[in-house]
N, C-alpha and C positions, 0 to 999 in steps of 0.2 A: 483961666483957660490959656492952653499956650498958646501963642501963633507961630510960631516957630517949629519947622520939621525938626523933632528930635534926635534924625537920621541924619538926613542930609544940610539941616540949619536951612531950610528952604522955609519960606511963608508958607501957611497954611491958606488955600482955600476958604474965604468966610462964610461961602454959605454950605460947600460939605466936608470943611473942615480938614480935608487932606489933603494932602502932600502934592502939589503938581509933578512934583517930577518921583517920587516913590511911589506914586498908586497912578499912572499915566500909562503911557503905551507900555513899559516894560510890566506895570501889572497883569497890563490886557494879555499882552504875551506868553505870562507865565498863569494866566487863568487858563487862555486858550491850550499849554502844551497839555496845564493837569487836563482838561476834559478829550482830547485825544487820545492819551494814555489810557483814560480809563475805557474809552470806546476801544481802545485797538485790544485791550487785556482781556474787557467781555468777550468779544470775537474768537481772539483766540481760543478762550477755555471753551465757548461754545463748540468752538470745531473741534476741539479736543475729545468733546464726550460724545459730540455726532462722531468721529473714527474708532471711537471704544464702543461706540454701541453697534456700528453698522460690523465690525472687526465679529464681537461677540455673535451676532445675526449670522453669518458667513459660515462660522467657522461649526456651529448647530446646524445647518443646512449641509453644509457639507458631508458632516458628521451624518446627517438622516439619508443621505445620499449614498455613501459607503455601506451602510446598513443595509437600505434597499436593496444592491449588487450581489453582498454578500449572501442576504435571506434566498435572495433568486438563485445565486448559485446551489447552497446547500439544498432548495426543494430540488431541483434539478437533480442534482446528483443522486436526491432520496429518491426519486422518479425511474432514472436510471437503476440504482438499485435493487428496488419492488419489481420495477418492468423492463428485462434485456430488450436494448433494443433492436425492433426486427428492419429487416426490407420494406417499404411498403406493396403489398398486396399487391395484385396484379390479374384483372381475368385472362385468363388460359388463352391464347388464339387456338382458333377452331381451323386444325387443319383439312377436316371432313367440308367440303365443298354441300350446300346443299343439293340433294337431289333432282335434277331434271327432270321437268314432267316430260315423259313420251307415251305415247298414243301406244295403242298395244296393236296397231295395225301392222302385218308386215309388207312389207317392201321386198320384192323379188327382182333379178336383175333379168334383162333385158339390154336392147339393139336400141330401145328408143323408150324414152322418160322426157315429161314436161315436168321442170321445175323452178319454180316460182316465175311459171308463162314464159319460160323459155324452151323448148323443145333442143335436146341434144341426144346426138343418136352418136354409135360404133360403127368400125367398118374392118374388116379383113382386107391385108393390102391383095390377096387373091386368095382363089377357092382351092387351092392345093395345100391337104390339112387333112387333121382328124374327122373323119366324116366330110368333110367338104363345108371348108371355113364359108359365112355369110358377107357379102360382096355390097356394100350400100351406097346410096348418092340421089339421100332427102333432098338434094341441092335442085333439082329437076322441077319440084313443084312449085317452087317461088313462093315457100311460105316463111321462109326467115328459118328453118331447122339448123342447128348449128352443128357440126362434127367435132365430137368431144378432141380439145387441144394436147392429144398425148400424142408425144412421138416415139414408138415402142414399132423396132424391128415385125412385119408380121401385122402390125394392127393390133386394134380390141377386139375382142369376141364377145365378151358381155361385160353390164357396167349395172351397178345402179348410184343414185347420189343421194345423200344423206349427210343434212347439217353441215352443207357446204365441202364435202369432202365428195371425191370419187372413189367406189372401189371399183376394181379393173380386172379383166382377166386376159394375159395377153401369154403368148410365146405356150401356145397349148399345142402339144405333139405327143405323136406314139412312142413310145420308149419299151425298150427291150429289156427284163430284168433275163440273166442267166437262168438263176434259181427258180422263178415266177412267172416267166412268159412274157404276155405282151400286155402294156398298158395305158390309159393317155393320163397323160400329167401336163398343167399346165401352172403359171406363177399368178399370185394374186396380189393383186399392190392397192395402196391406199395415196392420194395425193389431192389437189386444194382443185377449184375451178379453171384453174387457167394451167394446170399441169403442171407445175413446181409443189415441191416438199414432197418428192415423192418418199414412200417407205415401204418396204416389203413385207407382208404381213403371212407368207405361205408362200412356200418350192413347188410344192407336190399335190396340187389341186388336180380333181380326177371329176368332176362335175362343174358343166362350164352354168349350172344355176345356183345360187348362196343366195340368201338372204337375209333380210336387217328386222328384228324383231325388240322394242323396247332398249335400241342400242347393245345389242348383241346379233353379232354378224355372224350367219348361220353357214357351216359349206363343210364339202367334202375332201378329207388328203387319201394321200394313194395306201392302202394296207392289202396291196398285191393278190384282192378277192378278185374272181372272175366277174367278170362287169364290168366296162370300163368307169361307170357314171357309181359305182359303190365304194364305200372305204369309210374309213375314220368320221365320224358327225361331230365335228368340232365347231365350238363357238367363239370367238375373238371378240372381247368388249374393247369400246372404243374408250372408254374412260382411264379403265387401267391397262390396256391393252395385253390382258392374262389369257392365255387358251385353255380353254377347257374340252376335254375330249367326254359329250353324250353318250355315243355309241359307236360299236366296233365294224357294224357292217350297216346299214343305213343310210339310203336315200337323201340327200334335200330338196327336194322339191322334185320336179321331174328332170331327166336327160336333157330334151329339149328347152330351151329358154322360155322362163314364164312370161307372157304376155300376150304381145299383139301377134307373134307366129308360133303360139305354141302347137302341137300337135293336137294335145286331147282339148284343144278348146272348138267350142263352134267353128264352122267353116269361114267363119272370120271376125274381127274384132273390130271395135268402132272408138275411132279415137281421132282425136282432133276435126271432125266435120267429114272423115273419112273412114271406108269400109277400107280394112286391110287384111291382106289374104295369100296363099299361098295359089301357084298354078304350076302345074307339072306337063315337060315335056314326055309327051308319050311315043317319040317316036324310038325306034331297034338303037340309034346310034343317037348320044349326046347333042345337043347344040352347042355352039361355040360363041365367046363372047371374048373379045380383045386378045384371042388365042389361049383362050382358055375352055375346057368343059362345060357345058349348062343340062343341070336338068330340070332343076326350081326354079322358079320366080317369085320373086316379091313383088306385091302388084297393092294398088291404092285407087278405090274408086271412088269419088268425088261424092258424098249426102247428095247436092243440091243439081251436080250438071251433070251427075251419071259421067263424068271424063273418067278413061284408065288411063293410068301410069304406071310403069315399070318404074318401081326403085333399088331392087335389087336384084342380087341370082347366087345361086350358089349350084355345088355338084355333090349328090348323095350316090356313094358308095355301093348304097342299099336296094336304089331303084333298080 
């Protein structure tokens, strides 16, 4: 057995027999670089086939991904082609308002109307007029009456109010046709509670009564018959505000104004707590009132205390 390194002439080791200085740290050294080596070369190929497999994974995902886009497109387009495409749909708006329910009561105009517990009357600013305008001043009995807020040349002579609107009849006089004779014509207007928005609904009213029937306002224009309170029976709706002409010669209602002074009513009318009524001067020559004519009164006597009041006067022509 040698004892002798056959490399380096170095003693051998007796009991492992090698080399001190050939199989020593320089062996340990170059054991430890091979097992580095082969650790770092695993690694590597390991990462090499995890980036080829996850690369291969990608680029099939991908691929199922462009497919998807593309399938979507063409049903689309086959969608589009089977079915043009429209607007979508839409329901119609309904220009028709529904109908308002109204009461098939009518409503006749008058000097004096409570509405909704307010009492508001008309006044003629004097009794120099057709037939002898009506002269008022509700203010006397201290029950809160309010005098309708229109300021028209002349005064009101009759009004009724309806769904907050007033209609009105003011500036009524005798007028001379050449052709036709004599006749009265007066204007009729339509405006809100407090007397703004006013609008003229009629020139040539020839009947100082019209009335309001399921929102159609009833009244007479001038069609140059003998009568003054006859002519045209026309109706004004308040919705569409369209005239329509009923009849050619035709009354509305009576001459006089329907209610608490009409003529053909009882000898007097009962409204608010009060008997109201007419009284006439009977004497050769007129009474005078702020320098004016009187032959009527308007008089108001009390349900409970029997009290008269004077609330108005006027001068008839005819007495």
């Amino acid at each position: 057995m040698k004892n002798f390194c056959g490399k380096c002439g170095s003693k051998l080791d007796e009991n492992t027999g090698l080399c001190p200085k050939c199989s020593g740290a320089n062996g340990l050294k170059k054991k430890t670089f091979i097992i580095v080596a082969v650790i770092f070369a695993v690694i590597l190929i390991g990462g090499l086939i995890i980036a080829f497999e996850t690369h291969l994974f990608n680029k099939d995902d991908n691929k199922t991904v462009t497919e998807n886009i593309v399938e979507t497109q063409a049903e689309e387009t086959q969608a589009q082609t089977e079915s043009p495409t429209q607007a979508p749909t839409q329901e119609p708006t309904k220009a028709v308002k529904a109908e308002k329910f109204r009461d098939g009561k009518t409503y006749s105009s008058d000097v004096l109307q409570d509405y909704n517990g307010q009492v508001y009357y008309c006044s003629a600013d004097s009794t120099e007029g057709v037939m002898g305008f009506n002269v008022f001043d509700y203010s006397v009995l201290g029950l809160g009456y309010k005098k309708l807020p229109i300021d028209v040349d002349g005064g009101v002579h009759a009004f009724l109010i309806y769904e907050d609107s007033v209609y009105y009849i003011c500036d009524y006089n005798r007028e001379v046709d050449p052709n036709y004779g004599v006749y009265d014509c007066g204007k009729l207007y339509r405006c809100d509670l407090l007397g703004n928005n006013r609008e003229l609904i009629a020139d040539d009213v020839t009947n100082l009564c019209f009335q309001m029937i399921k929102g159609e306002l009833h009244y007479n224009t001038d069609n140059h018959t003998s009568g003054s309170y006859l002519g045209y029976h026309k109706t004004y709706n308040i919705d569409t505000k369209k005239i329509n002409i009923l009849s050619e010669n035709e009354s509305v209602g009576m001459f006089e104004l329907g209610g608490v002074y009409r003529f053909e009513s009882p000898q007097y009318m009962e409204f608010d707590g009060g008997y109201y009524y007419r009284d006439y001067y009977v004497e050769s020559e007129p009474d005078e009132i702020n320098g004016e004519p009187v032959n009527e009164y308007f008089m108001r006597k009390d349900m409970e205390t029997g009290e008269v009041v004077r609330v108005g006067y006027s001068f008839s022509q005819v007495r």
